[in-house]
C-alpha positions as CSV (number, residue, x, y, z in Angstrom):
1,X,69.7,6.9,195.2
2,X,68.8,9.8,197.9
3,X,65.5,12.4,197.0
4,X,66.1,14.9,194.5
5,X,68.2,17.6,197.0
6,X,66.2,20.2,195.3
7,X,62.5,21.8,195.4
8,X,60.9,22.1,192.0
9,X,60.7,25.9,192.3
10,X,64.6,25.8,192.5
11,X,65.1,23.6,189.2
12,X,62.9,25.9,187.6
13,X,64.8,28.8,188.6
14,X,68.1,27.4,187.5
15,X,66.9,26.7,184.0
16,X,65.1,30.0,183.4
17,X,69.0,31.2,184.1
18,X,70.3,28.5,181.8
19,X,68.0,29.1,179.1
20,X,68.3,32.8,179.1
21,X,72.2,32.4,179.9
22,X,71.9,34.9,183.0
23,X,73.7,34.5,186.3
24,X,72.7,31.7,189.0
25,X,71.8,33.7,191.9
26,X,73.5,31.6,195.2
27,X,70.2,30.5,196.3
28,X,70.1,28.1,193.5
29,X,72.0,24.9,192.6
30,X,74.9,25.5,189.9
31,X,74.5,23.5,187.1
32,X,77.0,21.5,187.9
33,X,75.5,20.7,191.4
34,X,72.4,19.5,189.2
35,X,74.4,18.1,186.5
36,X,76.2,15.4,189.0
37,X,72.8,14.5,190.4
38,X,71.6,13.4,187.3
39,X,75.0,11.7,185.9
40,X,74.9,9.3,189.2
41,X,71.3,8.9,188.9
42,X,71.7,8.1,185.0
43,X,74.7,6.1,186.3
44,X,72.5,4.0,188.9
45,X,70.0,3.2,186.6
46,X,72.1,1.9,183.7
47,X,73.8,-0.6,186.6
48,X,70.7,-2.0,187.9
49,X,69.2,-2.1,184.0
50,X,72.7,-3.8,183.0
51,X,72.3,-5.7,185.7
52,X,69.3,-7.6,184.9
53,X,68.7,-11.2,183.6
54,X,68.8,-10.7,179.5
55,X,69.5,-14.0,178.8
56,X,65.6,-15.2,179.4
57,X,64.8,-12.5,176.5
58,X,67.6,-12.5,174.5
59,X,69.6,-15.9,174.2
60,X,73.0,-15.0,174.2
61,X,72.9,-11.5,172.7
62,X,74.5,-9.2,175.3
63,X,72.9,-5.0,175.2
64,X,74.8,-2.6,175.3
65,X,73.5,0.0,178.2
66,X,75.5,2.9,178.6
67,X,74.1,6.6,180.1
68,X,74.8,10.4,180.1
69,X,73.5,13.2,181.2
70,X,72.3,16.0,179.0
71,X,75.7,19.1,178.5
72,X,74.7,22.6,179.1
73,X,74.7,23.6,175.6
74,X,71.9,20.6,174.4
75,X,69.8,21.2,177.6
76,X,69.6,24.9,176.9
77,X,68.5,24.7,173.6
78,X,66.1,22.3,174.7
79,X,64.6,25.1,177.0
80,X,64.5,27.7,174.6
81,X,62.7,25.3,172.0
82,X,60.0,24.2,174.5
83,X,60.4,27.8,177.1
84,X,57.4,26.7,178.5
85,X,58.8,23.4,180.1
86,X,60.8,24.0,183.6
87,X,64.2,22.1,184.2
88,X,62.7,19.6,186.6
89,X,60.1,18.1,183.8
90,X,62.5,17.5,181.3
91,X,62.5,14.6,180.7
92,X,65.9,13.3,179.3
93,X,68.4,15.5,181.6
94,X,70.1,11.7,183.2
95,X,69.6,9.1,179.7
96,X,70.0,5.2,179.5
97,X,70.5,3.5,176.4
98,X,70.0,0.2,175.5
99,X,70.8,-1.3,172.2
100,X,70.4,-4.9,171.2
101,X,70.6,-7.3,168.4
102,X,66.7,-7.8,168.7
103,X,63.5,-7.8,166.8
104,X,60.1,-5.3,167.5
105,X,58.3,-8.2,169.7
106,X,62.4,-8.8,171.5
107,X,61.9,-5.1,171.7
108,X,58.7,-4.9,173.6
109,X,59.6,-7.6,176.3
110,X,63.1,-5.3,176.8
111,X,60.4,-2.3,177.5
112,X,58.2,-4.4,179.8
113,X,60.7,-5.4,181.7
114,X,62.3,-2.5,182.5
115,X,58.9,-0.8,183.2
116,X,57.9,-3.6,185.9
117,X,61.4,-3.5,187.2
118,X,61.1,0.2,188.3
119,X,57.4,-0.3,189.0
120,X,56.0,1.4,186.1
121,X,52.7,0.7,184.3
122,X,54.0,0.3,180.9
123,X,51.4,2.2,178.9
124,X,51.7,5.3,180.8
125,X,55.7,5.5,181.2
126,X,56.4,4.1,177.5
127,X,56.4,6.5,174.2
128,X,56.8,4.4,171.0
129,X,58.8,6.1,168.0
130,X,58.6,3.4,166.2
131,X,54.9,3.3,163.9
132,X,55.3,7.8,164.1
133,X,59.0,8.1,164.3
134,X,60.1,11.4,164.7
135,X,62.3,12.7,162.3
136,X,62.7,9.4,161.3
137,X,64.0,8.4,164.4
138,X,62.8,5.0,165.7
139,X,62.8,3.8,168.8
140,X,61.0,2.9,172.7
141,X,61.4,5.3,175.0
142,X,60.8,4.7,178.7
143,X,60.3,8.0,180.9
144,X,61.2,6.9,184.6
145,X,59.8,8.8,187.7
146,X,62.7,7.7,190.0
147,X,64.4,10.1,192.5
148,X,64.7,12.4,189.1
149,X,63.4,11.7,185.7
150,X,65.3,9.4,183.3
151,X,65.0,8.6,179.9
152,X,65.6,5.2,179.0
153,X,65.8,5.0,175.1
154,X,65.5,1.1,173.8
155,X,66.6,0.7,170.6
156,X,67.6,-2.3,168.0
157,X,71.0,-2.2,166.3
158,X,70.0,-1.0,163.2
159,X,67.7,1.9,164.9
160,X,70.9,3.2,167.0
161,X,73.1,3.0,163.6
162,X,70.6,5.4,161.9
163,X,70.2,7.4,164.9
164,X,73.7,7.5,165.3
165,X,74.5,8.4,161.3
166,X,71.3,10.8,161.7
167,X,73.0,12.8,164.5
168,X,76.6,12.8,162.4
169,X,74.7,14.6,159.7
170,X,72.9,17.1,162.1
171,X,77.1,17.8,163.0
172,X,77.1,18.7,159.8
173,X,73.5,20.0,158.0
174,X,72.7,21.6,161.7
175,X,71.2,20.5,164.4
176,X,67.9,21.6,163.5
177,X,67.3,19.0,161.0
178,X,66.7,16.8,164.7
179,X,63.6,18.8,165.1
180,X,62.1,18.6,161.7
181,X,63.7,21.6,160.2
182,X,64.7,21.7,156.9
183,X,68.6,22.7,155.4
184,X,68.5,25.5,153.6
185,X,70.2,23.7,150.2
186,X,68.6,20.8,147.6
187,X,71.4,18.6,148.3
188,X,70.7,18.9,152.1
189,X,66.8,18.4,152.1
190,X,67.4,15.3,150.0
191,X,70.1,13.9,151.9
192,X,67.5,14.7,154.8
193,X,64.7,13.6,152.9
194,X,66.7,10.0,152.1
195,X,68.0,9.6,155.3
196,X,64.5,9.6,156.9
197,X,62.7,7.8,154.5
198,X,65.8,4.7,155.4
199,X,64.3,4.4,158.0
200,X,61.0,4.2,157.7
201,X,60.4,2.9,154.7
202,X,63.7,0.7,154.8
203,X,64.8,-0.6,158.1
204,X,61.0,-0.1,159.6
205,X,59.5,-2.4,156.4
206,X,62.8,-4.8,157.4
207,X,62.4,-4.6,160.9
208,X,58.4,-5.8,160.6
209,X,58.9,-8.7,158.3
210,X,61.4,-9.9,160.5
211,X,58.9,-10.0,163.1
212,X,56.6,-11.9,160.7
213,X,59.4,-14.4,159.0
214,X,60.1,-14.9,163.4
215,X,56.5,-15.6,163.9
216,X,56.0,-18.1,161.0
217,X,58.9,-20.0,162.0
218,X,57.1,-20.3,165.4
219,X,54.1,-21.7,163.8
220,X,55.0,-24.0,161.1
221,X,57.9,-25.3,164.3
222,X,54.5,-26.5,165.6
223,X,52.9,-27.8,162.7
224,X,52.6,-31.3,161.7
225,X,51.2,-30.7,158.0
226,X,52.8,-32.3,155.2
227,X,54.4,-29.4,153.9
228,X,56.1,-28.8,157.1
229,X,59.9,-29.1,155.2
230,X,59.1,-27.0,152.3
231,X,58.0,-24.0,154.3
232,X,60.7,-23.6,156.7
233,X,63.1,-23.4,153.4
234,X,60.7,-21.0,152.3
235,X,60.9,-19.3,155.2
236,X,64.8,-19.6,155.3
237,X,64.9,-18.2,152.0
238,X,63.0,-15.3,153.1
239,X,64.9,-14.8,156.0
240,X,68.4,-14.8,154.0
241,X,66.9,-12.4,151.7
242,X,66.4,-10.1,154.6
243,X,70.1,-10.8,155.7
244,X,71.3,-9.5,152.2
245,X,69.4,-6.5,152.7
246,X,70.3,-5.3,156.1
247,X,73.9,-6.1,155.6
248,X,73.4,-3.4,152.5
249,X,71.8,-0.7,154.9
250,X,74.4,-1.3,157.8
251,X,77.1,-1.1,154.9
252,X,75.7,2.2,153.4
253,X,75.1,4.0,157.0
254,X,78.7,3.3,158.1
255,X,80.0,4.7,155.1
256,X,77.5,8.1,155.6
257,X,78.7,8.3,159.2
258,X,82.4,8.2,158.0
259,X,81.8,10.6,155.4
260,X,79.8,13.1,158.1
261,X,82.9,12.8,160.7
262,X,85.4,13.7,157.7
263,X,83.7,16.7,156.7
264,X,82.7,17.6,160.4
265,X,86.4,17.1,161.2
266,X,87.3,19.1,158.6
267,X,85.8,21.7,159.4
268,X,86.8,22.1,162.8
269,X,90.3,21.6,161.3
């Protein structure tokens, strides 16, 4: 990818006019200009992240990477939330997303590698929504300082099925509730207030004992003690139980999602 065409001044000149909606004097980029920039560097990244070898991390379990760039009408908002933050340090303008069927520690070698790939130090590029979600939203997020900034969000399955249900609600209870505002109605802040506590308190609790169950099996694997036998059923009887419940939370966020399309579909009818 070339150097960013533009000087920083100029970014933040464009989105003072995008955030207070005024006209883009000609010695600016358009938005557009700036907008196709990003896409092919969002673009760029996902193929070299796709790219990678995921089969020493994750067996046969293929991500799904996929990118976009921020639309006018989020990025705006974005501005006028935060009006101290100029265009060229937001962060997420070109996104990468990478879901996988992985647990936290499957999670943490994903981040790592991408990190070293790009030539990041982990700790300082990584921001980890996972132990203070926000909003209730869980996942590791990777801010790269490549020709432009990108936003690489790494999430398990079950952290992009809430965060996708979570985002078909704000369709419908507004998109504040993204930012930790409350609706208005009781039936919204509880829906709100259940949808959060999901996940955390359900798919986080889930997501941590499968990392425990995962490192047990690693260790009695090794063991030669005489109780070898009846602690891997144990520990398979754990695990199933842990299957039942996650099928239960997968089953009850697709059916929130479809109800939130209907209504938001509805609507717009």
């Amino acid at each position: 990818m070339p150097p960013l065409p533009w000087s920083t001044n100029q970014l933040k000149k464009l989105g003072f006019c995008i955030r207070d909606e005024t006209p883009i004097p000609d010695s600016l980029p358009s938005y557009d200009e700036v907008m196709v920039f990003y896409n092919d560097l969002a673009a760029d990244t996902q193929s070299k992240i796709a790219g990678l070898d995921w089969a020493s991390l994750l067996d046969d379990r293929v991500p799904e990477v996929t990118s976009r760039p921020k639309t006018i009408d989020t990025l705006r908002q974005k501005l006028q939330r935060d009006r101290s933050t100029p265009l060229s340090s937001v962060q997420d303008v070109a996104g990468v997303r990478f879901e996988a069927e992985m647990t936290l520690d499957e999670q943490d070698a994903v981040a790592n590698a991408i990190a070293g790939y790009f030539g990041h130090d982990l700790e300082t590029c990584t921001r980890d929504m996972r132990t203070n979600p926000h909003s209730g939203y869980r996942a590791v997020h990777l801010w790269l300082k490549l020709p432009g900034r990108v936003e690489v969000q790494i999430r398990t399955h079950l952290q992009g099925q809430w965060a996708n249900t979570y985002e078909a609600a704000a369709d419908v209870l507004g998109r504040g509730i993204r930012y930790d505002e409350v609706p208005e109605d009781d039936a919204g802040k509880l829906l709100v207030d259940s949808l959060q506590q999901l996940s955390i308190d359900g798919i986080g609790v889930l997501e941590d004992r499968r990392v425990k169950i995962r490192r047990a099996f690693d260790l009695v694997e090794r063991s030669t003690v005489g109780d070898r036998d009846a602690r891997v059923e144990q520990l398979r009887s754990f695990d199933s139980e842990m299957d039942k419940f996650e099928d239960a939370v997968k089953t009850s966020l697709a059916d929130l999602k479809k109800s939130f399309d209907t209504i938001r579909i509805t609507k717009k009818g």
